[in-house]
C-alpha positions as CSV (number, residue, x, y, z in Angstrom):
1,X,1.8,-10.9,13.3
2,X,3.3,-13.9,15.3
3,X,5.5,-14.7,12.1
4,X,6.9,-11.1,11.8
5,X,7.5,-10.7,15.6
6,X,9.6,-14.3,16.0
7,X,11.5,-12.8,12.8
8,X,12.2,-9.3,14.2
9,X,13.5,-11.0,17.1
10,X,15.7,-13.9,15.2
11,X,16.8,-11.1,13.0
12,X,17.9,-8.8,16.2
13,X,19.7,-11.6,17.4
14,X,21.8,-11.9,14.4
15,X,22.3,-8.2,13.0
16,X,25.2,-6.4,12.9
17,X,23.2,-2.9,13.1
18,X,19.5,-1.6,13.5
19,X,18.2,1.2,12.5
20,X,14.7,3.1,13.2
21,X,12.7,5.7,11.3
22,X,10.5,6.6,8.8
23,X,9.6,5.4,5.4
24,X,7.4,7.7,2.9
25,X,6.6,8.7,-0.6
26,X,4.5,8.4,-3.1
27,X,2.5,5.7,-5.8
28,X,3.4,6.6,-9.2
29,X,0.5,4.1,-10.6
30,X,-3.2,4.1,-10.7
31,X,-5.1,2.5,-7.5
32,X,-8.5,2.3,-9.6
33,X,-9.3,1.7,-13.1
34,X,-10.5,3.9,-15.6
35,X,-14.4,3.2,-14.9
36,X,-14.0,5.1,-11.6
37,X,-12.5,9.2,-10.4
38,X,-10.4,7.9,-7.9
39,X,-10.1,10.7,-4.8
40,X,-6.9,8.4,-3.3
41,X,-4.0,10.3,-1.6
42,X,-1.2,9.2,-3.6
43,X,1.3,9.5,-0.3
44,X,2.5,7.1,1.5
45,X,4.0,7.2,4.5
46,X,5.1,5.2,8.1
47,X,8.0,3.3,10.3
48,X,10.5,1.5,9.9
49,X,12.8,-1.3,11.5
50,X,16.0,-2.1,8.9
51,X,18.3,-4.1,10.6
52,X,21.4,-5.2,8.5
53,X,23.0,-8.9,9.0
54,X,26.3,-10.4,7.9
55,X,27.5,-10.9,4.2
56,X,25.5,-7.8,2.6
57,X,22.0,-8.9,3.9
58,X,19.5,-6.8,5.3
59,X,15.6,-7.3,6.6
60,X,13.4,-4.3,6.6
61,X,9.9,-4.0,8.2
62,X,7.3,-1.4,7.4
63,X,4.2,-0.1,8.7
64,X,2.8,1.6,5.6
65,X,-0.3,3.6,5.5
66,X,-2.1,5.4,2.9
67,X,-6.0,6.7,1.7
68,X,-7.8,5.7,-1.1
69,X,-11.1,6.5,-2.3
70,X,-13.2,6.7,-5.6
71,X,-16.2,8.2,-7.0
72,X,-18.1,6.4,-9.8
73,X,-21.4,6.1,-11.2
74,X,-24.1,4.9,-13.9
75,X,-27.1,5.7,-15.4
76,X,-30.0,4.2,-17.3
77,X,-33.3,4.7,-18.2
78,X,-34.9,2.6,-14.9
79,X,-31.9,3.6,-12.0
80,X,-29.5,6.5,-11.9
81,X,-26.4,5.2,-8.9
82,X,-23.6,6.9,-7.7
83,X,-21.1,5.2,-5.5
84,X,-18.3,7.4,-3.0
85,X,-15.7,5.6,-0.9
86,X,-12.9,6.7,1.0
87,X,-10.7,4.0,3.2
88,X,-7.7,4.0,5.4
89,X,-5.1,1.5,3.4
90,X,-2.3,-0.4,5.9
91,X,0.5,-2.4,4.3
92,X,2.9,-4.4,6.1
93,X,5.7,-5.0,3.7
94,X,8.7,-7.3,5.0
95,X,11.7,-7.5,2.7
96,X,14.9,-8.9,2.5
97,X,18.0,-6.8,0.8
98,X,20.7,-7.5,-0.5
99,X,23.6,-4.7,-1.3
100,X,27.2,-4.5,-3.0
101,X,29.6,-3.6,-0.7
102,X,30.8,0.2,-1.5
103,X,31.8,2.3,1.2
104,X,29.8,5.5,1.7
105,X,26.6,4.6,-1.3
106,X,25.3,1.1,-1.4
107,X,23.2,0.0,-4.2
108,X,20.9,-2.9,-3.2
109,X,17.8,-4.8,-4.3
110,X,14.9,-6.3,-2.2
111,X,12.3,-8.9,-2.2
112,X,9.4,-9.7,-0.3
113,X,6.0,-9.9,0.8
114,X,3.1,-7.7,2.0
115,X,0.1,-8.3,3.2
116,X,-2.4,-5.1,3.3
117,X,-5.6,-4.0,4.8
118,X,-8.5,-1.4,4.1
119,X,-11.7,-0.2,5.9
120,X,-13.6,2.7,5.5
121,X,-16.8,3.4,4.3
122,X,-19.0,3.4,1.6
123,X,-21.6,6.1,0.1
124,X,-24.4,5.2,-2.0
125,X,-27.7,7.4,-3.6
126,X,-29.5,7.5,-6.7
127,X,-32.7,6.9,-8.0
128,X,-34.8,3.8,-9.5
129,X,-38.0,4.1,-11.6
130,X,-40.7,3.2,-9.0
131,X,-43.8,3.5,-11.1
132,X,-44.3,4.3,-14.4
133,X,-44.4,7.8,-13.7
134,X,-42.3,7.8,-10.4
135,X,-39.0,7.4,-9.6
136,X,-37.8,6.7,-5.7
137,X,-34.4,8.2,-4.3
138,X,-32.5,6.3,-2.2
139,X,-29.2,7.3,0.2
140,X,-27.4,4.6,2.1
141,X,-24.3,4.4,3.9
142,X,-22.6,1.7,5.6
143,X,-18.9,0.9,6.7
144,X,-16.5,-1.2,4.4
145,X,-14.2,-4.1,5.3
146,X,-12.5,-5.0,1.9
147,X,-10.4,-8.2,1.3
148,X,-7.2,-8.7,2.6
149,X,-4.6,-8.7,0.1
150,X,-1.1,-10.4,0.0
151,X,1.6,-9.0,-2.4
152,X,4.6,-10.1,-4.1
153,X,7.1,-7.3,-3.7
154,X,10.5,-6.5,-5.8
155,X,12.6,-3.0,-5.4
156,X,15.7,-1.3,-5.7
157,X,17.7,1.8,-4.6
158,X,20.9,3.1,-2.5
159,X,22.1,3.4,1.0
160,X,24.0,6.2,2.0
161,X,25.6,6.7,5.1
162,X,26.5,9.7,7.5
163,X,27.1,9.0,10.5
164,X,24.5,7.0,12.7
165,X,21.8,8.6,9.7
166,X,20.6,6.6,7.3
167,X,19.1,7.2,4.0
168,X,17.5,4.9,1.5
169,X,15.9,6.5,-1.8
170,X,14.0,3.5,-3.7
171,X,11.3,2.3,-6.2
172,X,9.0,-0.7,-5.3
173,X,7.1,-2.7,-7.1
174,X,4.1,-4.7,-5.7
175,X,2.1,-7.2,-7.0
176,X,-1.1,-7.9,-5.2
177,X,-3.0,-11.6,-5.3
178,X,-6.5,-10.2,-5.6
179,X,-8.9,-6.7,-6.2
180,X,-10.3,-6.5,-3.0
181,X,-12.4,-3.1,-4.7
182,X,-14.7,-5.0,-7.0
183,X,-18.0,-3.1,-8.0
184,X,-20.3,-4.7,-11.3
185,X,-22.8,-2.3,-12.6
186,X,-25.9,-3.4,-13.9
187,X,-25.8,-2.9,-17.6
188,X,-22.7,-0.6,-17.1
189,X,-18.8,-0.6,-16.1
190,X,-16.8,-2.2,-13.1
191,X,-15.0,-0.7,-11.1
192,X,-12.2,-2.4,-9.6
193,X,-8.7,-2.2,-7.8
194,X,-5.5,-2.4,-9.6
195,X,-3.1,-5.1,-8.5
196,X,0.1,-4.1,-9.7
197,X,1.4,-0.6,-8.0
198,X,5.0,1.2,-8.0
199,X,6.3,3.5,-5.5
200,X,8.8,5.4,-5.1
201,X,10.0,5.9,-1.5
202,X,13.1,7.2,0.5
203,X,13.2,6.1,4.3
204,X,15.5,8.0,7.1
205,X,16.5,5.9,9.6
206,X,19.0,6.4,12.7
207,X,21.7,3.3,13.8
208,X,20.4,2.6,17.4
209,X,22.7,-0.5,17.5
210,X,25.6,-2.1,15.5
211,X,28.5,-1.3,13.5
């Protein structure tokens, strides 16, 4: 957080114009493998800082937040378990652009990184054979603090322009370092997070500052 705030303000420093708004679409990929019904939201949505510096160059901060959840489950003959899990999803992408210098629609392409969060909470019931002739139910539920997750992120769209508005339809492509969502089974399937995701976004912005 120190590291994007002594950005933001080197950036300000140097930008020829900044623009505020909002950011928000939709994943187009799978959050959750196939071993797992995943109940995710697939919008997306939150702020956004772009601020545009000299020779084509432009750094964009987002505050991206999302829901994800999944329902799974397994059976055999000594334990019947069913798993349900919904969590609140913040990414924090930072990315650098760089755009060809038309006058009213700018194409441009990006790069960055991202670092996201996720908490929630985490159901869990079923059944295990206790006895020979018994089986014992079970319900437990207890909050969830996955891993934090850094990703590798590469886009592309256009800038148009009218006025101090500002639109920006894209597609963004994140790689993420781990599967913070990793469940084993016993004697049956794993369920676990996907790591490479593509969105497609448009953020509206309005020039506070700048050319």
């Amino acid at each position: 957080m120190r590291l994007a705030m002594f950005l933001l303000s080197g950036c300000y420093c140097a930008a020829q114009s900044v623009s505020f708004g909002v950011v928000g679409g939709g994943r187009s990929t799978d959050d959750i493998n196939f071993a797992a019904v995943s109940e995710s939201k697939r919008y997306i949505i939150g702020p956004m800082i772009d601020i545009g510096m000299p020779f084509g160059f432009g750094i964009e901060f987002d505050a991206l937040y999302s829901r994800e959840g999944f329902r799974a489950g397994n059976s055999t003959p000594l334990a019947t378990t069913n798993i349900n899990s919904h969590s609140n999803v913040w990414q924090l992408p930072i990315v650098v652009k760089q755009s060809l210098p038309f006058p009213v629609v700018k194409p441009f392409v990006e790069v960055g990184y991202a670092p996201r969060f996720m908490n929630g909470s985490i159901d869990t019931s079923g059944s295990f054979l206790a006895t020979p002739t018994q089986r014992q139910s079970f319900n437990m539920h207890d909050s969830t603090d996955w891993a934090a997750s850094h990703g590798v992120v590469f886009g592309g769209g256009v800038r148009l322009h009218a006025g101090r508005l500002r639109l920006m339809p894209e597609v963004r492509y994140t790689h993420w370092n781990n599967m913070p969502i990793l469940i084993h089974f016993p004697d049956g399937p794993t369920v676990e997070s996907a790591q490479d995701q593509v969105d497609v976004l448009i953020g509206v912005g309005w020039k506070i500052a700048g050319r």
